[in-house]
C-alpha positions as CSV (number, residue, x, y, z in Angstrom):
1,X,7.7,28.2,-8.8
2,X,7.9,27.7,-12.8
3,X,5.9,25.0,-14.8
4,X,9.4,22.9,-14.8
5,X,9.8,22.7,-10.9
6,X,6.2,21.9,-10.8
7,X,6.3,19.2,-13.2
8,X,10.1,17.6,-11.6
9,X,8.2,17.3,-8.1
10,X,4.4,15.5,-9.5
11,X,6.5,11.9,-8.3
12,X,8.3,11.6,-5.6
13,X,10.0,8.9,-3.6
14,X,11.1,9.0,0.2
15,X,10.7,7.4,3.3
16,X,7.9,7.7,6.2
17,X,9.0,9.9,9.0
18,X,5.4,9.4,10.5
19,X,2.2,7.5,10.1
20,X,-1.3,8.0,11.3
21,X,-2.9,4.6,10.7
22,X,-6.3,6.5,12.1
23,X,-6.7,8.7,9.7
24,X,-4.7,6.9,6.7
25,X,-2.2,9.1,6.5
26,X,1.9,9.6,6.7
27,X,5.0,11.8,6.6
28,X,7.3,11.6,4.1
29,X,11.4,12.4,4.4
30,X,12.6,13.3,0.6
31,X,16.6,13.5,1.0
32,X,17.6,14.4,-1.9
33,X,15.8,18.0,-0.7
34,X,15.8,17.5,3.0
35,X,12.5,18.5,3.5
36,X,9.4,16.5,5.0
37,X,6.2,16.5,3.6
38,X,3.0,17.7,5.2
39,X,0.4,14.8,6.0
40,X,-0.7,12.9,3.2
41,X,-3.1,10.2,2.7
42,X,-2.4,6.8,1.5
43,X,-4.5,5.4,-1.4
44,X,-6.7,2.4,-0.3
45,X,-8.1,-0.1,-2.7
46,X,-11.6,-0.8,-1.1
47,X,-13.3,-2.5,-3.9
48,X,-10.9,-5.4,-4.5
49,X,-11.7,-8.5,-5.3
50,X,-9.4,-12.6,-5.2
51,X,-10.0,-14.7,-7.9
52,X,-8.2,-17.7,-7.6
53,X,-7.0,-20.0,-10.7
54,X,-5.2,-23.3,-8.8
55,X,-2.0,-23.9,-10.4
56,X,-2.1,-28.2,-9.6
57,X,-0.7,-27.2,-5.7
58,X,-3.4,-24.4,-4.4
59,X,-4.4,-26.0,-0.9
60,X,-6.3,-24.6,1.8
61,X,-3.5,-24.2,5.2
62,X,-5.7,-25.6,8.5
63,X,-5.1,-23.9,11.9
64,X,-6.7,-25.3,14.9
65,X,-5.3,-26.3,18.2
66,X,-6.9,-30.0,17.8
67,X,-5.4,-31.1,15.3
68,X,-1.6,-29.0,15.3
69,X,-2.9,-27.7,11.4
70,X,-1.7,-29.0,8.5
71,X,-2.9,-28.6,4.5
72,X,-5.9,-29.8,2.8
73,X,-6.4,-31.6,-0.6
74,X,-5.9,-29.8,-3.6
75,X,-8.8,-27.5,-4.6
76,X,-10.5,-26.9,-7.7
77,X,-10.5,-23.8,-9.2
78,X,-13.0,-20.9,-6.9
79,X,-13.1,-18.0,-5.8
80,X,-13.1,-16.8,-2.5
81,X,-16.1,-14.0,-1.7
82,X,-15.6,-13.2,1.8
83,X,-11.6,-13.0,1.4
84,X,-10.7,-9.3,1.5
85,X,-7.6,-7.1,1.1
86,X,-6.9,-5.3,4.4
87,X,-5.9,-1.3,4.6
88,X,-2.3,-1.2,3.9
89,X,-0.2,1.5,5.9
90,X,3.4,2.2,5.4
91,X,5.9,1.6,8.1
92,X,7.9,4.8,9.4
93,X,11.3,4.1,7.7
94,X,9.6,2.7,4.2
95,X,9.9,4.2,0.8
96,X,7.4,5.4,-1.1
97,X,6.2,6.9,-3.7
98,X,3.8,9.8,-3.8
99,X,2.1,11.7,-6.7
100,X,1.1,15.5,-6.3
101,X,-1.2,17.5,-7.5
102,X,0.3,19.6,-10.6
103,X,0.0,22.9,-8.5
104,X,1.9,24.7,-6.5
105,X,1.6,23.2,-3.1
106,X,-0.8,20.9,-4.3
107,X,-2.1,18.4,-2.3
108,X,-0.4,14.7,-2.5
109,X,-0.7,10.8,-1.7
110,X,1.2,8.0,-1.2
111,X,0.1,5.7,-4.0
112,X,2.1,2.8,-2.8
113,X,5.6,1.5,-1.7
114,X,9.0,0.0,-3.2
């Protein structure tokens, strides 16, 4: 395969044909080729971290059974240290977009989806 094929394939978008939450991986259906992709992993972001600025309405949502829930008062601005992003997975029929390796047959990775 030539630098120029190489190059046209580093970002591609298709839709999961399979997902392996396990391992954090998927299968991805390009159409315009017709070809499916081998397994590849889907970028986490581990390290993240909510800040949150109130805008005048931020409020805290209450779920209990007692009282049937309901919203607090407005909050001040904080942060929240123990809130954390979970793993995201794609669904099997959701695009995405992966970036490979600029080799031939280079590994790839789903870096996130549309």
């Amino acid at each position: 395969m030539d630098v120029e094929n190489v190059l046209e394939r580093l970002v591609r978008v298709g839709v999961v044909d399979a997902v392996d939450a396990g391992r954090r991986r998927a299968r991805v259906r390009y159409p315009d080729t017709r070809t499916t992709s081998g397994w590849l992993c889907v970028l986490q972001h581990f390290a993240a971290n909510i800040h949150v600025e109130p805008d005048g309405e931020h409020t805290h949502v209450i779920e209990d059974t007692f009282t049937a829930g309901g919203n607090a008062s407005v909050e001040p601005e904080h942060d929240h240290p123990t809130t954390h992003l979970t793993q995201w997975m794609p669904a099997v029929g959701e695009r995405v977009v992966a970036l490979y390796l600029p080799i031939v047959d280079g590994d790839g990775f789903i870096i996130g989806g549309i």
